[in-house]
KOLPASE-740859 format. One record per residue: residue in one letter; x, y, z of N, C-alpha, C in turn. Coordinates in steps of 0.1 Angstrom, whole numbers, padded with zeros to 4 digits, always signed. Example, Ala and Ser with C-alpha at 12.3 -4.5 7.8 and 13.67 -1.06 7.14 Angstrom:
2
A+0132-0057+0078+0123-0045+0078+0132-0033+0078;S+0128-0022+0071+0137-0011+0071+0129+0000+0079;
end
This chain:
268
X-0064+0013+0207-0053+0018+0199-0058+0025+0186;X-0053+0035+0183-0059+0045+0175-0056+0037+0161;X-0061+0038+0146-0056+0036+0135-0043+0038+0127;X-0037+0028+0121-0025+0037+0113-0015+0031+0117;X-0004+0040+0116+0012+0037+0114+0013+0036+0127;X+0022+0020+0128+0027+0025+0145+0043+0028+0140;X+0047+0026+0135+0060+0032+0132+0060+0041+0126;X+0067+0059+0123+0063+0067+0115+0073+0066+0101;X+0065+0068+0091+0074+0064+0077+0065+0067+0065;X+0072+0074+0057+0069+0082+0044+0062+0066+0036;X+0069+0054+0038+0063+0044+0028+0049+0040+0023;X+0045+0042+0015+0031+0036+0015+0033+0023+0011;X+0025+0015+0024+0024-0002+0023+0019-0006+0009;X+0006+0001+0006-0001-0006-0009+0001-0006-0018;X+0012+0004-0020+0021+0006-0033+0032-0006-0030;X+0036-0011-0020+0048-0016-0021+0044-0031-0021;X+0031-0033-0013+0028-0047-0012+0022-0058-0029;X+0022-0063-0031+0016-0070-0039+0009-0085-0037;X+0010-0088-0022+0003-0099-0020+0005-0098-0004;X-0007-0100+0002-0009-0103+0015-0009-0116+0018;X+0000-0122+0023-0005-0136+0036-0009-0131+0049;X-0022-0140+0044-0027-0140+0057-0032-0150+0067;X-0026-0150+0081-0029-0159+0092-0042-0165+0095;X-0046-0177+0095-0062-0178+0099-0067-0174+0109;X-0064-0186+0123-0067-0181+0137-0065-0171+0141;X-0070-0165+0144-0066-0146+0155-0068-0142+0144;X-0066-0141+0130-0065-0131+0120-0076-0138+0110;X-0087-0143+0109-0093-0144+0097-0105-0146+0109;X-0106-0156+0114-0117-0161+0123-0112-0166+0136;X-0120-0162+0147-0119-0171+0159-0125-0180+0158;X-0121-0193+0164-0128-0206+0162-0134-0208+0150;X-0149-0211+0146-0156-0211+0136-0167-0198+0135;X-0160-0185+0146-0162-0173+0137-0159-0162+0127;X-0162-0157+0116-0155-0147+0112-0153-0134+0121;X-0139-0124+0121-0140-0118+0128-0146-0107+0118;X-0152-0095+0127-0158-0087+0120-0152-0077+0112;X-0155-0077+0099-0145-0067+0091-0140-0075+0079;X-0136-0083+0085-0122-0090+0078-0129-0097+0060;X-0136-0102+0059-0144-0100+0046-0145-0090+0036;X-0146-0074+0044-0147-0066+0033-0131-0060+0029;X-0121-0066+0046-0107-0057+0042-0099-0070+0033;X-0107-0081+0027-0102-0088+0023-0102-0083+0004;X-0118-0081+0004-0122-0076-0005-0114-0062-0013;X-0110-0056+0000-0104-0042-0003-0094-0049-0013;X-0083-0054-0006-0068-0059-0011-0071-0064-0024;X-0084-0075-0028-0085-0082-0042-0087-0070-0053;X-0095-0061-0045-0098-0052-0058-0085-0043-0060;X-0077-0039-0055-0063-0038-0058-0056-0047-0068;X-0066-0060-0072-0049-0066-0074-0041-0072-0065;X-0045-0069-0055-0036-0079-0046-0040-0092-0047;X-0024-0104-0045-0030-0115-0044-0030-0117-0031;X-0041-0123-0026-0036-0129-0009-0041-0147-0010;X-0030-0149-0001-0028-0159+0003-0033-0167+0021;X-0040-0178+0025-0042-0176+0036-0032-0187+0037;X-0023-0183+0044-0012-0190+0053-0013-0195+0068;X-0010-0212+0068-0013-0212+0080+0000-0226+0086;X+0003-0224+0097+0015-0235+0100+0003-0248+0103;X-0007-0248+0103-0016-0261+0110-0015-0275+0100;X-0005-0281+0104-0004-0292+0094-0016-0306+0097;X-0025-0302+0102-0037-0313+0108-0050-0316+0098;X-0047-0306+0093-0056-0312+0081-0054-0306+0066;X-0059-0307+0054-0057-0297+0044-0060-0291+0040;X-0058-0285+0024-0058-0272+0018-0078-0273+0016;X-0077-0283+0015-0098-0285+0008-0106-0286+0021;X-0099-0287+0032-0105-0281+0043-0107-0269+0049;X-0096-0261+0044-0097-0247+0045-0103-0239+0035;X-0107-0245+0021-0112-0239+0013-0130-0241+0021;X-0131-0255+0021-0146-0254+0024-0148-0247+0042;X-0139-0245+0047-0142-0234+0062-0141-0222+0056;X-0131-0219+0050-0132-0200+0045-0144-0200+0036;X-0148-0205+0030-0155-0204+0018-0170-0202+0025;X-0173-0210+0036-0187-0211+0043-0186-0197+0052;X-0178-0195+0055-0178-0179+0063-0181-0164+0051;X-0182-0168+0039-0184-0158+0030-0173-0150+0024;X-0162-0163+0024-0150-0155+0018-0146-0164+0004;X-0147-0157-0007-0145-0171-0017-0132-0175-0020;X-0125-0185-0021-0113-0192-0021-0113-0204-0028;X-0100-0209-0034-0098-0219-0039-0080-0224-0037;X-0086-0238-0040-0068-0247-0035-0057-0234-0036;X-0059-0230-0047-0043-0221-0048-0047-0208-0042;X-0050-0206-0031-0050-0200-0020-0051-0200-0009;X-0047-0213-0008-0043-0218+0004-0029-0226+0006;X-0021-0221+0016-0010-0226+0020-0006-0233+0034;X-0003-0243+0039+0003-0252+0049+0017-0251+0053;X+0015-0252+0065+0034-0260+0068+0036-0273+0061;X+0027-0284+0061+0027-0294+0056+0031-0295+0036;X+0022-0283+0034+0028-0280+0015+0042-0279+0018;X+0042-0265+0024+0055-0263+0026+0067-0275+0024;X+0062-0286+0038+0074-0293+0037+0073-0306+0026;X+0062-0306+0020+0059-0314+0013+0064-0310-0003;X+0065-0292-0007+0075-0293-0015+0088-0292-0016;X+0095-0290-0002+0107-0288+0001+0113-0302-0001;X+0106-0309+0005+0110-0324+0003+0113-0328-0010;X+0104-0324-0023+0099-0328-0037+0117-0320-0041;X+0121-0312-0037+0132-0304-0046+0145-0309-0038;X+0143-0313-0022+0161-0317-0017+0163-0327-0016;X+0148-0340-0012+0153-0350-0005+0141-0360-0016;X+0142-0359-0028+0132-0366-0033+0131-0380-0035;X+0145-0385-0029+0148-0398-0031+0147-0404-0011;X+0140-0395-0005+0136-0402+0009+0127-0409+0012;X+0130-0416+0024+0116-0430+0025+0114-0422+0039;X+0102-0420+0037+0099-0412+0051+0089-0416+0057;X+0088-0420+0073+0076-0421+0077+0067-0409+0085;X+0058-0409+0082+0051-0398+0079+0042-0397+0091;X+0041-0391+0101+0035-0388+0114+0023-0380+0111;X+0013-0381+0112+0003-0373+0103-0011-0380+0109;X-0026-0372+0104-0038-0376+0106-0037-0383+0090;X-0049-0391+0091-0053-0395+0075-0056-0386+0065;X-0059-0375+0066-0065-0366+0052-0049-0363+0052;X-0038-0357+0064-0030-0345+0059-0014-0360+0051;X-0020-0372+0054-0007-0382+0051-0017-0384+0035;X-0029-0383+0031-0034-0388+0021-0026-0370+0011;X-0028-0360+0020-0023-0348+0010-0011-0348+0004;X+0000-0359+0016+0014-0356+0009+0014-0368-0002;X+0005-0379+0000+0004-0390-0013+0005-0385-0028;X-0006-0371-0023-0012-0367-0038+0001-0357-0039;X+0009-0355-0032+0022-0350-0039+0031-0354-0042;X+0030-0368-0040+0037-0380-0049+0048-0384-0034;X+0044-0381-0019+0051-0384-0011+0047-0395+0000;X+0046-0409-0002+0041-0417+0008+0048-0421+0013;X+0040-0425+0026+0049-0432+0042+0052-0443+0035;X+0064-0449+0045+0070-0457+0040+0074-0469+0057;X+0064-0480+0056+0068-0485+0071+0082-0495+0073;X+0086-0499+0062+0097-0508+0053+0113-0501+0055;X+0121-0498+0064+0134-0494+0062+0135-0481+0061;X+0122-0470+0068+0122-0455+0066+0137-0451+0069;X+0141-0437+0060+0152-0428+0068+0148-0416+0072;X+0137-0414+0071+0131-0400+0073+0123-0400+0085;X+0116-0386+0091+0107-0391+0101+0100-0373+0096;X+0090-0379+0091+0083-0365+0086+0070-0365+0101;X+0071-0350+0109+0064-0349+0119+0055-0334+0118;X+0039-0338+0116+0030-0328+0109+0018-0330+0130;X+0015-0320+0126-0001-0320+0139-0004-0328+0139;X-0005-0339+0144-0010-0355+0139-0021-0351+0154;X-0029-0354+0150-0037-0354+0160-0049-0364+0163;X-0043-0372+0154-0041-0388+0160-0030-0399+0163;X-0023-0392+0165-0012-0394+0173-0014-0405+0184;X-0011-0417+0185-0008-0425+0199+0002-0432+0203;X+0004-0441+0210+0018-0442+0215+0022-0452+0203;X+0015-0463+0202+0027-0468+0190+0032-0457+0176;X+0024-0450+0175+0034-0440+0166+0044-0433+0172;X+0038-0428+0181+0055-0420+0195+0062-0430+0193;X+0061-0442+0197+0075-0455+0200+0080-0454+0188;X+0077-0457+0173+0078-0459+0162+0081-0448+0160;X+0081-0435+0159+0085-0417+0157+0103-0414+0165;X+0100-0424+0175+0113-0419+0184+0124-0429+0186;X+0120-0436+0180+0130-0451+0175+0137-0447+0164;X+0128-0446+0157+0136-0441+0143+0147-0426+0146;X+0142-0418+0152+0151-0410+0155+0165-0406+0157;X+0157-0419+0175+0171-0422+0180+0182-0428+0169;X+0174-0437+0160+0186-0443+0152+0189-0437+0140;X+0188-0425+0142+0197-0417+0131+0188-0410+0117;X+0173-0415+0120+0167-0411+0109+0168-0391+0105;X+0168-0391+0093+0165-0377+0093+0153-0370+0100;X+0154-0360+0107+0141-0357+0116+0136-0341+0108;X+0126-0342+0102+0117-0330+0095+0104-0329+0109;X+0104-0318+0110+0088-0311+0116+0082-0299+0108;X+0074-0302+0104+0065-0290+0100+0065-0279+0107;X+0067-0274+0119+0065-0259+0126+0066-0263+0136;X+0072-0251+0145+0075-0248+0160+0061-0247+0169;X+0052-0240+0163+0042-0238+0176+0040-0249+0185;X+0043-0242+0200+0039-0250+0211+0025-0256+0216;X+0013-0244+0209+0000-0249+0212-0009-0243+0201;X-0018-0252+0198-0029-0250+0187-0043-0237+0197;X-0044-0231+0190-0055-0217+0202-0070-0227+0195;X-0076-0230+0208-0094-0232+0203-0104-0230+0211;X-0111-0230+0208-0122-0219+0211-0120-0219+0227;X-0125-0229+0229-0121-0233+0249-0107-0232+0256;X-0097-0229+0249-0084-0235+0255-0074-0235+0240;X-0066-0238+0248-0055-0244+0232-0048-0262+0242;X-0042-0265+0232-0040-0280+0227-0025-0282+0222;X-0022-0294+0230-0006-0293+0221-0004-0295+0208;X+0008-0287+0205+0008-0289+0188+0023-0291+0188;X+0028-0291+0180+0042-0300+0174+0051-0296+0177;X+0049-0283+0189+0063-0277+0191+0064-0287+0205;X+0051-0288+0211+0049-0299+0223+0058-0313+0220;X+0050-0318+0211+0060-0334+0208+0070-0331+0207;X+0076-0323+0200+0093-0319+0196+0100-0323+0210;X+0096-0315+0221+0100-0314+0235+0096-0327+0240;X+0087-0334+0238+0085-0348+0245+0096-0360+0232;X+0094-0359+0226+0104-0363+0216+0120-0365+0219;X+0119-0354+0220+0138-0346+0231+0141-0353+0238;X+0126-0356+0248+0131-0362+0261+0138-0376+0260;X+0132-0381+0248+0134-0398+0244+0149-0398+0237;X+0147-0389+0229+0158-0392+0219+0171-0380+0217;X+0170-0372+0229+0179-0361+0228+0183-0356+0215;X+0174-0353+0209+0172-0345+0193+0162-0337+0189;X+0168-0329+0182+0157-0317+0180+0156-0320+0161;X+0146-0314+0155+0145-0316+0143+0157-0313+0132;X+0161-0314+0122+0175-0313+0113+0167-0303+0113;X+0155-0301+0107+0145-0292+0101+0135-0292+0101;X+0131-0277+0102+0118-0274+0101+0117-0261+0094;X+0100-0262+0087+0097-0260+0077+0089-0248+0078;X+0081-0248+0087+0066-0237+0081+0079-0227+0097;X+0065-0211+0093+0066-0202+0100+0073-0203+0113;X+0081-0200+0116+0092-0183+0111+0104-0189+0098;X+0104-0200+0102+0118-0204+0087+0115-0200+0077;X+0131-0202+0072+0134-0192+0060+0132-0207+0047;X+0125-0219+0048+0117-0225+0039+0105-0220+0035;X+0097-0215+0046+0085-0218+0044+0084-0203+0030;X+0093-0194+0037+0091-0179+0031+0097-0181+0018;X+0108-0192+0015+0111-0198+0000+0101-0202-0010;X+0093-0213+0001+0084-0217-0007+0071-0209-0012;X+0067-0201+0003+0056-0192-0006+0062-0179-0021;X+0071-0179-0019+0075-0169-0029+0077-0173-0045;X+0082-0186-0041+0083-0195-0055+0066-0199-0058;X+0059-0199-0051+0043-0205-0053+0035-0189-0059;X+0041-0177-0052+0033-0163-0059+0039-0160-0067;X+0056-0158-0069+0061-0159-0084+0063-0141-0076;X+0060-0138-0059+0065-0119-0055+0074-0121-0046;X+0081-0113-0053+0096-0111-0043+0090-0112-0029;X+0099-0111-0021+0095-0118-0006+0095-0097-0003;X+0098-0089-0005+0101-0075-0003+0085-0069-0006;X+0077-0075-0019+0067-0071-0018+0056-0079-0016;X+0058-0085-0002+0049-0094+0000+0047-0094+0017;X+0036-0094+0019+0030-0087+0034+0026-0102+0042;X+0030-0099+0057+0025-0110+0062+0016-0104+0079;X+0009-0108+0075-0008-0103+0082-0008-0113+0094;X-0006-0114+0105-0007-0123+0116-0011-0117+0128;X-0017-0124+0141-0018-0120+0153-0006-0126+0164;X+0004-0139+0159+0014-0140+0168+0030-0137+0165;X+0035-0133+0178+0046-0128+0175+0058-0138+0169;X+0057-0147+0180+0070-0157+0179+0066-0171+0162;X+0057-0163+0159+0057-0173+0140+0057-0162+0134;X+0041-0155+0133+0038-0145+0118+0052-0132+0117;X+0052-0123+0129+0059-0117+0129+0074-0118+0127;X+0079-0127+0132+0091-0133+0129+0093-0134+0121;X+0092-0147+0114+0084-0151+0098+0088-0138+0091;X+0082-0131+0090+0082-0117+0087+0093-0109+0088;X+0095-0108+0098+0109-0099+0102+0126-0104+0096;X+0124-0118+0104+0136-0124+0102+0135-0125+0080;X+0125-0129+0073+0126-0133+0060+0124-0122+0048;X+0126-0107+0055+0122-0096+0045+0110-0090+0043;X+0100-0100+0047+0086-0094+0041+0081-0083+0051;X+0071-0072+0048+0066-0062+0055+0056-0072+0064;X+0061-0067+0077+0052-0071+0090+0039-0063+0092;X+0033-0069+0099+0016-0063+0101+0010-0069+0106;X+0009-0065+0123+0008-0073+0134-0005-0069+0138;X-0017-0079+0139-0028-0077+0140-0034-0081+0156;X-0042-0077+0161-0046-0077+0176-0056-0085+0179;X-0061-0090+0170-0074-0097+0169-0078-0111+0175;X-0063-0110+0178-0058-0131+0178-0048-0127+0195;X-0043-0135+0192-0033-0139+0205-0025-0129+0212;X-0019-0120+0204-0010-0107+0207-0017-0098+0210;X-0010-0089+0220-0014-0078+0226-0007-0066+0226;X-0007-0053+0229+0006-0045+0227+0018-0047+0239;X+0011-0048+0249+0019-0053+0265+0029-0067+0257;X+0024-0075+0251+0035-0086+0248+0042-0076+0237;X+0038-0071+0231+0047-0067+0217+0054-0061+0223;X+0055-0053+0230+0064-0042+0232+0071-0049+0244;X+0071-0060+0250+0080-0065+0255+0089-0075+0246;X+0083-0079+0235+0092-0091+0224+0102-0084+0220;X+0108-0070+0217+0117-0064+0216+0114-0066+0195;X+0104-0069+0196+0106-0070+0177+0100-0057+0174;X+0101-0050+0157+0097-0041+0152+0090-0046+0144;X+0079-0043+0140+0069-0042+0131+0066-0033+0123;X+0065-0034+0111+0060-0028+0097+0045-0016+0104;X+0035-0022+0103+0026-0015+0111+0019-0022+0118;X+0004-0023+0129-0004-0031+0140-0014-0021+0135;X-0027-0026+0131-0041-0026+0130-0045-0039+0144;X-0055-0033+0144-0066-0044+0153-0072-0053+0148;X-0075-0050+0137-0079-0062+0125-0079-0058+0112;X-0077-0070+0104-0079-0065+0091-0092-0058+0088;X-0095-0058+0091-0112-0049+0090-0102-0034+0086;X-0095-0031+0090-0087-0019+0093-0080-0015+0080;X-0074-0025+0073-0066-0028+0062-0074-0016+0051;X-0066-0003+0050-0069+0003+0034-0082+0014+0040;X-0089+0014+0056-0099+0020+0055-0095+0036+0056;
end
């Protein structure tokens, strides 16, 4: 696919953009490689002035995990550039439901991250059932996750994706339990938080202080980044690098801002 506009339009993106989010998987690195490019088109954007942000729905571990993975690939970063579904729902929670007892479905680093935001599990009379990539997940937490449910607890999930992409294969991720979850307790989440909802696009906007109009969202899949994007105002920018292809795009019936192949592409 040739460079440039796939849609034709007088707009120039880098006048209009003022901050890039950007996707990790498919769009920053495969597995634990960087893809090629993507360092110097990152570079491009900073020396603009642009802020970017790496945004990612994977609530399995956190933000000082992703600093020290981007950071070892040669991209330099710190906490406040880095974003989660799990921040997300962890400040959404801080501003609607601050008075909830929630138990908290989670690995140990990403239940120790909502601590340090002043949000701990609670095994004592929860009303909440906060549900992140736990990927230590076993059945007495399922029993205990879907009990509570059934009995009326408030049900939060971090994000829809059905599967985590890794290097060998992909892995169920939270959109999976949601649907095994269903099965037990004929309930879907009150809410959910990260990518494509219109929380998560709340939250990053209140965290860059840029209207959601001038703010870019950089992804390789359709049914989050793009969406995300489409459905919450921000300029789309559908990248090939990752999971999407043109054969799927152009069957998802969505419109997109512009499609590079990679950020490598971004500004050259």
């Amino acid at each position: 696919m040739a460079r440039g506009w796939y849609n034709k339009t007088d707009m120039d993106l880098n006048k209009q953009i003022d901050c890039f989010l950007l996707d990790l998987d498919g769009t920053v690195y495969l597995g634990s490689k960087l893809i090629d490019g993507v360092k110097e088109g990152i570079e491009r954007m900073r020396n603009k002035n642009k802020r970017v942000i790496f945004l990612t729905n994977n609530s399995s571990t956190t933000k000082a995990h992703y600093v020290k993975k981007i950071s070892s690939l040669g991209i330099p970063v710190t906490m406040d550039d880095i974003y989660t579904s799990a921040n997300a729902t962890a400040d959404w929670i801080k501003e609607n439901r601050k008075d909830c007892k929630p138990y908290i479905v989670a690995t140990p680093e990403t239940e120790k991250e909502f601590e340090e935001n002043g949000i701990s599990s609670c095994n004592e009379n929860p009303d909440t059932v906060i549900l992140t990539f736990d990927k230590t997940l076993d059945y007495s937490k399922l029993v205990r996750c879907c009990d509570l449910i059934a009995r009326g607890a408030e049900y939060i999930a971090t994000h829809p994706d059905m599967v985590c992409p890794m290097e060998n294969g992909s892995i169920p991720d939270v959109g999976s339990f949601i649907n095994l979850i269903e099965g037990t307790t004929h309930r879907r989440p009150d809410v959910i938080c990260g990518k494509p909802y219109k929380i998560m696009a709340d939250c990053i906007s209140k965290k860059t202080g840029v209207p959601l109009g001038r703010t870019a969202m950089i992804g390789d899949r359709l049914s989050t980044d793009m969406k995300f994007a489409i459905d919450n105002g921000l300029v789309s920018v559908l990248t090939l690098s990752g999971e999407a292809n043109m054969t799927e795009y152009e069957k998802s019936g969505l419109t997109v801002n512009k499609i590079i192949n990679s950020v490598a592409e971004w500004d050259v």
